[in-house]
C-alpha positions as CSV (number, residue, x, y, z in Angstrom):
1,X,-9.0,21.4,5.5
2,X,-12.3,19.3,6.1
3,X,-12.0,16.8,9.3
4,X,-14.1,14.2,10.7
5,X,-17.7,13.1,9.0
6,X,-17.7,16.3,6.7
7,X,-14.8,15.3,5.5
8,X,-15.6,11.6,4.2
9,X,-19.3,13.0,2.7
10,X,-17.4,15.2,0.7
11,X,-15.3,12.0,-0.2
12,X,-17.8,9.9,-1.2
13,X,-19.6,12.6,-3.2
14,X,-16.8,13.6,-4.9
15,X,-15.5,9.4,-5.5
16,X,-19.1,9.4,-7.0
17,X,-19.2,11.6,-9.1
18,X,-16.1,11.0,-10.9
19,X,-17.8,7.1,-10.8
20,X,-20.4,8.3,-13.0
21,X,-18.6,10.7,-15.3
22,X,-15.8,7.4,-16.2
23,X,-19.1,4.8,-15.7
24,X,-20.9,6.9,-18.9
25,X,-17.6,6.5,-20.9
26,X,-18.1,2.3,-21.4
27,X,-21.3,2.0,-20.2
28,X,-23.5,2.6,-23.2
29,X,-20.4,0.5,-25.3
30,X,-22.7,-2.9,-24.4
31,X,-25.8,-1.3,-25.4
32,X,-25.3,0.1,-28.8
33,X,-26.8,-2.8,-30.3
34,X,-29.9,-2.4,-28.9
35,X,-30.6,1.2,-29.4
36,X,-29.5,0.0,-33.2
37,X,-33.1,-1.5,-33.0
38,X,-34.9,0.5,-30.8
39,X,-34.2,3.8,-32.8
40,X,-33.7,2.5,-36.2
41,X,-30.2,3.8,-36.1
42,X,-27.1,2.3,-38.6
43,X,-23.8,1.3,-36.7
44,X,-22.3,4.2,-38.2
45,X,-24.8,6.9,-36.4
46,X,-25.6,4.9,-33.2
47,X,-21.6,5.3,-32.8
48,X,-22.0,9.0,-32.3
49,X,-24.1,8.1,-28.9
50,X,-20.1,7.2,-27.8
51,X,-18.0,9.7,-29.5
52,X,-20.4,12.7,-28.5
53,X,-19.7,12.2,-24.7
54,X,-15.9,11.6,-25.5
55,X,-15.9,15.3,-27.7
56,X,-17.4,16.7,-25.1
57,X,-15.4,15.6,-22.3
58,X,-11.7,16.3,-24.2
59,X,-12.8,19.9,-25.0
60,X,-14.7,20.6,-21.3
61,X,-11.3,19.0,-18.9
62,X,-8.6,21.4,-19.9
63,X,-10.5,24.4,-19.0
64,X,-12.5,23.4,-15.5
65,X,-9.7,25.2,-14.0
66,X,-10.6,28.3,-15.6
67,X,-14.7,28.1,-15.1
68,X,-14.0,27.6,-11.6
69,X,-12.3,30.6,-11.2
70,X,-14.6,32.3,-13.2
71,X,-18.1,30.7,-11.4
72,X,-16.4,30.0,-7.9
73,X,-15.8,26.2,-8.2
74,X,-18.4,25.2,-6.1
75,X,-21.4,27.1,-8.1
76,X,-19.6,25.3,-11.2
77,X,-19.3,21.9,-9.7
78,X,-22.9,21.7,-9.0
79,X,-24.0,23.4,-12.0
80,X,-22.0,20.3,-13.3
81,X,-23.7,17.5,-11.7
82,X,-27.2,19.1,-12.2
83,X,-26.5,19.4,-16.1
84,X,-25.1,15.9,-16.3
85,X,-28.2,14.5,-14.4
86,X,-30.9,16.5,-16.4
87,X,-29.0,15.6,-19.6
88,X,-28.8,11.8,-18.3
89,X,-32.5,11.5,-17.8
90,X,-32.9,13.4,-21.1
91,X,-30.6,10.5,-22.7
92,X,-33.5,7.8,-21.5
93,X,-35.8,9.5,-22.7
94,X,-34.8,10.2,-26.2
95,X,-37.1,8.8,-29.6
96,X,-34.5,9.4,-32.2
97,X,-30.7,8.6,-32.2
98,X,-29.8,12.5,-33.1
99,X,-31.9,13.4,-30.2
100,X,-29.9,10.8,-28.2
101,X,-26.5,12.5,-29.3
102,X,-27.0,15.8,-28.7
103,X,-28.3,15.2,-24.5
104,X,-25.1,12.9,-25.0
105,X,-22.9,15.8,-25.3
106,X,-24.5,17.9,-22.7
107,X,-24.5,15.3,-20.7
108,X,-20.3,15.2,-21.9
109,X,-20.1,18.3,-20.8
110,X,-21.3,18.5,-17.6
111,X,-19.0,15.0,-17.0
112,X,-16.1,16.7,-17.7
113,X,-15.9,19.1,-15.3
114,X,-16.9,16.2,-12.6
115,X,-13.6,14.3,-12.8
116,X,-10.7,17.4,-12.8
117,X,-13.2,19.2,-10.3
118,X,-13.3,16.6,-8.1
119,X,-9.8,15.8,-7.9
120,X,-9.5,19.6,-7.0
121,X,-12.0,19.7,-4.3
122,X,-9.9,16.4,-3.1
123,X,-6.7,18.1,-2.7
124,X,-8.5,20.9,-0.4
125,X,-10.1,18.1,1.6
126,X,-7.0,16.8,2.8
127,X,-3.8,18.1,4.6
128,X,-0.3,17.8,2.9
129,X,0.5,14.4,5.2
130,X,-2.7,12.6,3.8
131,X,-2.4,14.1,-0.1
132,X,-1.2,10.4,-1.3
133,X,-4.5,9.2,0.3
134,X,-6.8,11.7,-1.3
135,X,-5.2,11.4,-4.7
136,X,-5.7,7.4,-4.1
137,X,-9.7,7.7,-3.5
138,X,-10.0,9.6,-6.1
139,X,-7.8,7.2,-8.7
140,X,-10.2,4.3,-7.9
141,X,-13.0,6.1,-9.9
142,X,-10.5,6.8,-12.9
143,X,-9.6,3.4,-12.8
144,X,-12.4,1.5,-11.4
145,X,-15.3,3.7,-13.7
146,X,-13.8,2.5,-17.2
147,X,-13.7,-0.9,-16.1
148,X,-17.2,-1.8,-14.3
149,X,-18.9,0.0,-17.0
150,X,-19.3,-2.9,-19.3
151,X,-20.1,-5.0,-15.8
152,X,-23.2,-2.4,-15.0
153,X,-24.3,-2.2,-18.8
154,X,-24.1,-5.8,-19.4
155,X,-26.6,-6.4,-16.0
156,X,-28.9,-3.7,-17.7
157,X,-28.9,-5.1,-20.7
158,X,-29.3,-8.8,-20.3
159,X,-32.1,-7.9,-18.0
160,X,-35.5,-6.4,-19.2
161,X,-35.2,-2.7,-17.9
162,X,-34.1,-1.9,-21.3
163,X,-31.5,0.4,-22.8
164,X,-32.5,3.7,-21.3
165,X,-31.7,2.7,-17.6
166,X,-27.9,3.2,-18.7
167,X,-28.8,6.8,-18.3
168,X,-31.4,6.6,-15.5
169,X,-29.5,4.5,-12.9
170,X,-27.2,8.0,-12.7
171,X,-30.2,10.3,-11.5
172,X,-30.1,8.7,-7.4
173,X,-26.9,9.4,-7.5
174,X,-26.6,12.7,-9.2
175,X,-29.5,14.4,-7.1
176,X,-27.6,13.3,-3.6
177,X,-24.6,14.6,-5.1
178,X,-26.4,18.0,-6.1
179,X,-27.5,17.7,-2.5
180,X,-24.3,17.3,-0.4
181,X,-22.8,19.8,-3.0
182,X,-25.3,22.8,-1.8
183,X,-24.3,21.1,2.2
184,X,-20.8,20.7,2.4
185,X,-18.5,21.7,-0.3
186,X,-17.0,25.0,0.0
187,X,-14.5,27.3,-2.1
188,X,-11.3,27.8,-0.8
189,X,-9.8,31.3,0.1
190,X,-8.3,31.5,-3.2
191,X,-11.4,31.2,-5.6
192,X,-13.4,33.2,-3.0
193,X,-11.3,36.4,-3.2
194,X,-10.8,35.6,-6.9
195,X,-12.2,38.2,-9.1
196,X,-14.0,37.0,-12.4
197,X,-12.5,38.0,-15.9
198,X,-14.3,40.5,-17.7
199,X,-15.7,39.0,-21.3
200,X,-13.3,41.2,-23.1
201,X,-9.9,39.4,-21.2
202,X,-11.4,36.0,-21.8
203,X,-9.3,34.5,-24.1
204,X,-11.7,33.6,-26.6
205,X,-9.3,32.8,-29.3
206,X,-8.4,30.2,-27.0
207,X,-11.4,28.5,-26.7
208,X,-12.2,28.8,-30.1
209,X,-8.8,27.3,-31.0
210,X,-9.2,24.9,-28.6
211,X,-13.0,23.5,-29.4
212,X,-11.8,23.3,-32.8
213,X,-8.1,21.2,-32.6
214,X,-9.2,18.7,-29.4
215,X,-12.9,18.7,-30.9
216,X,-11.5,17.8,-34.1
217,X,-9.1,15.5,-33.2
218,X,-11.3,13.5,-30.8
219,X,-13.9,12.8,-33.8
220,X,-11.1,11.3,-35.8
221,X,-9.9,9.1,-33.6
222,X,-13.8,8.0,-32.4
223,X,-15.3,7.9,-36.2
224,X,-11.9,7.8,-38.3
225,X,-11.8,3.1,-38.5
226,X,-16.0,3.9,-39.5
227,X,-15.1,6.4,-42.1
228,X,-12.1,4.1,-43.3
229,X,-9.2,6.9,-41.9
230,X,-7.7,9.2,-44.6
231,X,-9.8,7.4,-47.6
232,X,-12.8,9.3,-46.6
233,X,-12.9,13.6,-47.4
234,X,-14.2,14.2,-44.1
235,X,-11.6,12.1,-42.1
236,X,-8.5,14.5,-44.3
237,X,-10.8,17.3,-43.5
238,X,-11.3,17.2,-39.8
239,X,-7.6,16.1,-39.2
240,X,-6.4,19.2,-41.1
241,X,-8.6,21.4,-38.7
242,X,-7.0,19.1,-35.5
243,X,-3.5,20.5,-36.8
244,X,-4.9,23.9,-38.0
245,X,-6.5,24.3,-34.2
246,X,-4.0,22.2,-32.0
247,X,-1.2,24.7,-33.8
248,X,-2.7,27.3,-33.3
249,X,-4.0,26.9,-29.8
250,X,-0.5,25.7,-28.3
251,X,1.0,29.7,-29.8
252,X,-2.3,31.6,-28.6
253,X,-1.6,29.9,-25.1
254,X,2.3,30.2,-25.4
255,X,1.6,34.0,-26.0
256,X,-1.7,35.0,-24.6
257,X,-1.6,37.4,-21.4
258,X,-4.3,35.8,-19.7
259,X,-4.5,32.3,-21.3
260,X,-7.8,30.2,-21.1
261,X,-5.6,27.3,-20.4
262,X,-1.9,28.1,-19.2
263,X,0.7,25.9,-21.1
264,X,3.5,27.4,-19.9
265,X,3.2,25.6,-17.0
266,X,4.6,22.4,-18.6
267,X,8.0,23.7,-18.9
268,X,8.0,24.7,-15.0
269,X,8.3,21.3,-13.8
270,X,10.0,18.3,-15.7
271,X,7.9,16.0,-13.7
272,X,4.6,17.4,-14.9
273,X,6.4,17.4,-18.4
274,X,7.2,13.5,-18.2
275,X,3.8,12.6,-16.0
276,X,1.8,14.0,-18.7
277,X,3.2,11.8,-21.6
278,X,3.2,9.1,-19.5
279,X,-0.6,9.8,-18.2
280,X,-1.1,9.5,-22.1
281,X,-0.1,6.0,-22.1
282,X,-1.7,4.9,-19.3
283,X,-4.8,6.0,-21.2
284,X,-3.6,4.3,-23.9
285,X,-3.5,0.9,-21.6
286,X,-6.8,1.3,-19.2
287,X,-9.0,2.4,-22.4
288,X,-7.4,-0.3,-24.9
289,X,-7.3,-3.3,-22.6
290,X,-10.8,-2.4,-21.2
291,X,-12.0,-2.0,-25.2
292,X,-10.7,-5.2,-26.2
293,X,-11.5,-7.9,-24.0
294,X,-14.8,-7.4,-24.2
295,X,-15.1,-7.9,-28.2
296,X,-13.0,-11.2,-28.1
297,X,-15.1,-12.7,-25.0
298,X,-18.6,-11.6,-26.9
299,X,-17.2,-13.1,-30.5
300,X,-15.3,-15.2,-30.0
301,X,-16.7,-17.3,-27.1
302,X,-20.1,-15.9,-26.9
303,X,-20.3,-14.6,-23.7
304,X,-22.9,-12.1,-22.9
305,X,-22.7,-8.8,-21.9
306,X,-23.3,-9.6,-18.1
307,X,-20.9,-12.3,-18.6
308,X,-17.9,-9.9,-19.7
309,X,-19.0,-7.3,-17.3
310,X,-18.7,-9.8,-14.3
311,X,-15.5,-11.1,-15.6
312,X,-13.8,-7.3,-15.6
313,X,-14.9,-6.4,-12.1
314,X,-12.1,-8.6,-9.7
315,X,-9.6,-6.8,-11.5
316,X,-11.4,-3.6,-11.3
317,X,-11.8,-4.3,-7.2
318,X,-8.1,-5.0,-7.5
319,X,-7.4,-1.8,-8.6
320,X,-9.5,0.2,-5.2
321,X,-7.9,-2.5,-3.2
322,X,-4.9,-0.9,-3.9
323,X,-5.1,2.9,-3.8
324,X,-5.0,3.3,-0.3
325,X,-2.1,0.9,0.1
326,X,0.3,3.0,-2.5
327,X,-0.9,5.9,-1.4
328,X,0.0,5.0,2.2
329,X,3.4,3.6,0.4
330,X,3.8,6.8,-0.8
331,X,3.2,8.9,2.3
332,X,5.8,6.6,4.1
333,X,8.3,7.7,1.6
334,X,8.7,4.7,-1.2
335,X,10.1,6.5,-4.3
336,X,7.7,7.2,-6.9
337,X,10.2,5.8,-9.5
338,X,9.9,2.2,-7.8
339,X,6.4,2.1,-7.9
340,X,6.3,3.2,-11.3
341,X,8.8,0.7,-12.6
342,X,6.8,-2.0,-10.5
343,X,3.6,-1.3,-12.2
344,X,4.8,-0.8,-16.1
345,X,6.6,-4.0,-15.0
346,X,3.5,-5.7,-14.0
347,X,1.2,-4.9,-16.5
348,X,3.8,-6.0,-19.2
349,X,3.6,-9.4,-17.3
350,X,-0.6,-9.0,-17.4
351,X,-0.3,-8.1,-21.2
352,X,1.9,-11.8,-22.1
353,X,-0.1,-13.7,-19.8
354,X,-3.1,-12.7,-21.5
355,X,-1.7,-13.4,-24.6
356,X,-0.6,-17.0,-23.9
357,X,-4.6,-17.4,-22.5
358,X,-6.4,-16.6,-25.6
359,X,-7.6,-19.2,-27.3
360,X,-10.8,-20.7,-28.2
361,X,-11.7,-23.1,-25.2
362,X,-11.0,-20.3,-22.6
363,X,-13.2,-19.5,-19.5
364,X,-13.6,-17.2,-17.4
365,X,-11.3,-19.0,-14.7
366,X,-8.8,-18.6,-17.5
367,X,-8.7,-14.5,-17.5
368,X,-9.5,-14.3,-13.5
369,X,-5.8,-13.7,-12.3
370,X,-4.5,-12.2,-15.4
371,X,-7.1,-9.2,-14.7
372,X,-6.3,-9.0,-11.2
373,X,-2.8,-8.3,-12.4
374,X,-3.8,-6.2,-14.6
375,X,-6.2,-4.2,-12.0
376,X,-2.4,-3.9,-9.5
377,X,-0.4,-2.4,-12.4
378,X,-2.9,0.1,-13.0
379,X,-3.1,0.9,-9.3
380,X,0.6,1.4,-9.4
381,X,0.7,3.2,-12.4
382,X,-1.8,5.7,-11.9
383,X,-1.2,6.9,-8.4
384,X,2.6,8.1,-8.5
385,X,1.9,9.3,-12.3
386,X,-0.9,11.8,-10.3
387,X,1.3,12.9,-7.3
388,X,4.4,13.6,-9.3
389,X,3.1,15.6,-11.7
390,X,1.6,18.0,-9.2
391,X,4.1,18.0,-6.5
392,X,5.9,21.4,-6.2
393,X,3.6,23.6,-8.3
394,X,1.8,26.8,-6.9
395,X,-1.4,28.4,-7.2
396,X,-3.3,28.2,-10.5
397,X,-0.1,26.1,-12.1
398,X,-1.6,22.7,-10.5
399,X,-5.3,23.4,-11.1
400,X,-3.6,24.1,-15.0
401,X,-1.9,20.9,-14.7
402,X,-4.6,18.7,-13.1
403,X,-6.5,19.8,-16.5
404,X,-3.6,19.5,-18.9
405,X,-2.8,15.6,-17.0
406,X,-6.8,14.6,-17.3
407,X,-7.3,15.8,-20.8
408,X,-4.4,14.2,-22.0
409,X,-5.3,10.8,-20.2
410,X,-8.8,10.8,-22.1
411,X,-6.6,11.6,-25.4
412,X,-4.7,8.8,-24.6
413,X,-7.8,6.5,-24.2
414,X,-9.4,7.6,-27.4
415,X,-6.3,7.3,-29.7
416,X,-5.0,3.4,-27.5
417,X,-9.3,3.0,-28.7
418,X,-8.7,3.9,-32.1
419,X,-5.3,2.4,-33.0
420,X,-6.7,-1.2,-31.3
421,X,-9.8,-1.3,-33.5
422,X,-8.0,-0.4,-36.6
423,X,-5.7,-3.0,-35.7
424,X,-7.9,-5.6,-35.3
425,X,-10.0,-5.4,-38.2
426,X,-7.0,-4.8,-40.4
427,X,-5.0,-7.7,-39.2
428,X,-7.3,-10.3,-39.0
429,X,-7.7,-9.4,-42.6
430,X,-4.0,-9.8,-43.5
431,X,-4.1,-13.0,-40.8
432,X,-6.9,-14.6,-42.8
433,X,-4.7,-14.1,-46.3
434,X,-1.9,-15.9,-44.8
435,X,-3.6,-18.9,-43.3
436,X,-5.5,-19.3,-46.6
437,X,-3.2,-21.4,-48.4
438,X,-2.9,-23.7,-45.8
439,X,-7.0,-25.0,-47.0
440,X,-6.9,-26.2,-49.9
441,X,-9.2,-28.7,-52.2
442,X,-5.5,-30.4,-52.8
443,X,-4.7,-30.9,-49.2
444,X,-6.1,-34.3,-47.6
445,X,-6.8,-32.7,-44.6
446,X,-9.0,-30.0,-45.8
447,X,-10.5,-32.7,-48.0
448,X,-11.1,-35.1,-44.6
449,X,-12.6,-32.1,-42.5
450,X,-15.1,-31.1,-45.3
451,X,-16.2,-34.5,-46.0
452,X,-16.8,-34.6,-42.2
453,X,-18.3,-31.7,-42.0
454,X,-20.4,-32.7,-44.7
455,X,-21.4,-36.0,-43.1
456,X,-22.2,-34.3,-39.8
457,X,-25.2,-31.8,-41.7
458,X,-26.3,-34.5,-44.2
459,X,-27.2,-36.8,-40.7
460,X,-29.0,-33.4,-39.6
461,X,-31.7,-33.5,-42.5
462,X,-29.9,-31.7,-45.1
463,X,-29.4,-32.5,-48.8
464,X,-26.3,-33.6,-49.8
465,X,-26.0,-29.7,-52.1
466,X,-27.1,-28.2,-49.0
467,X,-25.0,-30.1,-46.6
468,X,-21.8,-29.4,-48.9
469,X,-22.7,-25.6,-48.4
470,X,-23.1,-25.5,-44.9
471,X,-19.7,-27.6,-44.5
472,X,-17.7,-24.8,-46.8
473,X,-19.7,-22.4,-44.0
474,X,-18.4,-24.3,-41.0
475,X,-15.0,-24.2,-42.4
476,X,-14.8,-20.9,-42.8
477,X,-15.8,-20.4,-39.1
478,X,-13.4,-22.5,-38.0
479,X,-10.5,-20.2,-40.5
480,X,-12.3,-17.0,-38.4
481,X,-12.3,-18.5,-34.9
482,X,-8.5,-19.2,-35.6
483,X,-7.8,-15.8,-37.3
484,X,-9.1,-14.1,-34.2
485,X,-7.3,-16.3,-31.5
486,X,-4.2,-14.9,-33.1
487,X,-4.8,-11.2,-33.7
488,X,-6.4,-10.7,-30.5
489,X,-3.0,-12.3,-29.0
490,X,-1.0,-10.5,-30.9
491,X,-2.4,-7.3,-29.7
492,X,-2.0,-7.6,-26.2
493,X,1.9,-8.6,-27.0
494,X,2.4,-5.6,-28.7
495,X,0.6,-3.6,-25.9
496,X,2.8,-4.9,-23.6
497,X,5.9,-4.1,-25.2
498,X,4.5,-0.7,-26.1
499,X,4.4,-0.4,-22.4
500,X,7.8,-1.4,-21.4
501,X,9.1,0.3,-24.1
502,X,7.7,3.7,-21.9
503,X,10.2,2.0,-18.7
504,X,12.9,4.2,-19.3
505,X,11.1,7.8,-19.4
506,X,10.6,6.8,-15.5
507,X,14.2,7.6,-14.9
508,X,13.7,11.4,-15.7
509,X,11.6,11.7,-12.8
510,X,12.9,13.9,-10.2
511,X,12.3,12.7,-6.9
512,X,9.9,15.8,-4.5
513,X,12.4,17.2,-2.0
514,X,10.6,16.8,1.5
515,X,9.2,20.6,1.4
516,X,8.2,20.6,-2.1
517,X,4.8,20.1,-2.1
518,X,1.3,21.0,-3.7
519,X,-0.3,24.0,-2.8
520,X,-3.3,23.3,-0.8
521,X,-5.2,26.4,-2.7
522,X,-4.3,25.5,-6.1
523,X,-8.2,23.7,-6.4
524,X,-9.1,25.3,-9.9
């Protein structure tokens, strides 16, 4: 146990870190059409600057807890935040967009082991009474990152630093990190007197199996709506090796001696079981939510990227704001269950609110208190979700599970990602089929609007043939604009009663007994 000012550096380096590992994941999401120009890149390859970090991470999370263990956490941790800090100024300095995707996934790697590391280094930090606290610092970086991303980007990129100061603006932070690393984080007992595999009982198969299923399935999900899904040869290919690998890799660890990561720990405790599905869907919410708001406000009412960035960031203060109040709530004993219930509750409420404020004269008063609800669900989401599922487990089993819970939250994200997107490009389509007959050359309505249409160019300087094209134009904007007022509604409905739909899984949780807590040593 750390007390006093030690205690709070190690806080705020640790709070940082995972900041910038969750920052990285959205922040370069406002700039991709930028580096389109600058590099020469198509939309197709500039979207590998996004899915390389999110490869990277998925395959690096499950198996920090076995590099610490092998490196001594510590060594690993900053051999983490140096890697991800070379590889970030590596990222600004790139000429070429293949250049840029490969320091992206070093720079994935290295950011992986930042956020399950540093939930670790949190649990040693505190003493069993403040654990609720600890884990509640450390949520506001998984919750806050994803969401002020686009809100740091957007400044960035609206200004005239330029694209590469994504990357750069990480370095400050990074170095100090490295610094209070080497000053004041230490291992615990455990790691200490832990003695390294040999290379022959590394389970190798493991990894291999493991890079290959998560790996695989993560560039589905991020390239799969690019590469129109099973249509394309290499979509069917790499989601035969995600079943071939994830197969496989689930019996190597059900059977290995000494597994790289240990999944028999999922069927030791029923909470972990049930907070690891339901850490899935609150990826599914934080990633999707945070992915799609952004599109309509930029499209649809042509907001720039600062704009959307600033309108995400109450909610996102929301969200810190209350940490420390559930985990306080938690430490006095409120049931886990009711805090649960209370925020799937609440962000259903966010998710028809939003719904019933889309619509093509909105502002951004219109979206301020809707996002602020959104930013309290999370909070009260995230928080028990984390506590539960390592309450009661020993030793290695919680470092195993902290993995196990943060891989499967960024699977979550990618897939909530990937299903919206498809959604929305495929619906509007289907949307703009059914609204069509509603325009017609036969309907006096249509007929009106076009001659008006027409009217309003022709007293602009156009020809009467010109001024009839650009009216046919403006009324095919208008079908758009109204297309996309009701998919993008109809998504967050749907996300909503996706969320309420996960409501009664809360009643499998068990509630801890008073002496069943987590062990203090279990830090990867």
């Amino acid at each position: 146990m750390e007390t006093g000012f030690k205690k709070w550096i190690i806080v705020v380096t640790v709070v940082l870190c995972v900041l910038l590992e969750l920052i990285d994941t959205s922040i370069v999401n406002v700039a991709l059409t930028q580096m389109m120009g600058n590099l020469s890149a198509t939309q197709q390859e500039v979207s590998w600057v996004v899915a390389a970090y999110a490869i990277a991470n998925v395959i690096v999370i499950p198996m920090t807890g076995f590099l610490a263990e092998q490196f001594g956490r510590r060594n690993y941790y900053l051999t983490s935040v140096i890697i991800f800090t070379l590889a970030s100024i590596a990222c600004g300095q790139s000429t070429d967009i293949w250049e840029l995707v490969a320091f992206r996934f070093i720079q994935g790697v290295g950011g992986g082991a930042l956020m399950a590391t540093s939930q670790a280094i949190l649990i040693d930090t505190f003493p069993p009474k403040q654990l609720a606290l600890g884990q509640a610092l450390f949520g506001m970086g998984v919750i806050i990152g994803p969401t002020i991303g686009p809100t740091l980007g957007g400044y960035i990129v609206d200004s005239s630093l330029g694209w590469p100061w994504i990357f750069y603006v990480n370095v400050p932070v990074g170095i100090l990190a490295s610094i209070f690393t080497v000053l004041f984080i230490r291992d615990p007992e455990r790691i200490k007197n832990a003695i390294p595999r040999k290379l022959r009982e590394i389970d190798w198969a493991g990894i291999g199996l493991l890079v290959l299923g998560v790996g695989s399935l993560q560039y589905v999900l991020e390239q799969g709506e690019t590469e129109d899904w099973f249509d394309s040869r290499v979509i069917m290919l790499f989601a035969t090796l995600a079943a071939v690998g994830i197969i496989g890799f689930i019996w190597r660890e059900l059977t290995a001696e000494k597994p790289i990561v240990d999944l028999r720990v999922l069927t030791k405790s029923r909470n972990l079981a049930v907070g690891a599905f339901l850490s899935f869907v609150l990826g599914f919410g934080l990633f999707a939510s945070v992915f799609v708001l952004p599109i309509f406000t930029q499209r649809i009412l042509g907001f720039s990227a600062a704009q959307t960035g600033l309108l995400l960031l109450p909610g996102a203060l929301a969200s810190g704001f209350m940490m420390p109040v559930i985990g306080k709530s938690l430490q006095n004993g409120v049931p886990q269950k009711l805090l649960l219930g209370m925020g799937f509750t609440i962000f259903f409420g966010f998710t028809f609110w939003m719904s019933a404020k889309i619509s093509p004269t909105a502002g951004q008063g219109d979206f301020f208190w809707p996002l602020i609800t959104r930013g309290v669900g999370l909070g009260l989401i995230f928080l028990p979700i984390t506590t539960m599922s390592l309450a009661g487990l020993q030793g290695k089993d919680a470092g195993q599970a902290a993995g196990l819970t943060g891989m499967i939250r960024q699977l979550g994200g990618s897939f909530g990602v990937a299903i919206v997107g498809t959604y929305l490009e495929r619906s509007m389509a289907s949307t703009r089929v059914g609204l069509l007959p509603n325009i017609s050359l036969y309907n006096p309505e249509t007929v009106q609007r076009i001659q008006a249409f027409t009217q309003s160019f022709m007293a602009k300087g156009f020809s009467a043939g010109q001024a009839q094209q650009q009216a046919y134009a403006a009324l095919e904007g208008v079908l758009m604009k109204q297309v996309s007022i009701i998919t993008y509604s109809q998504i967050f409905t749907t996300l909503g009663f996706f969320f309420i739909a996960c409501l009664p899984l809360i009643l499998l949780v068990k509630r801890a007994q008073p002496g069943e807590k987590m062990d203090l040593n279990a830090a990867h």
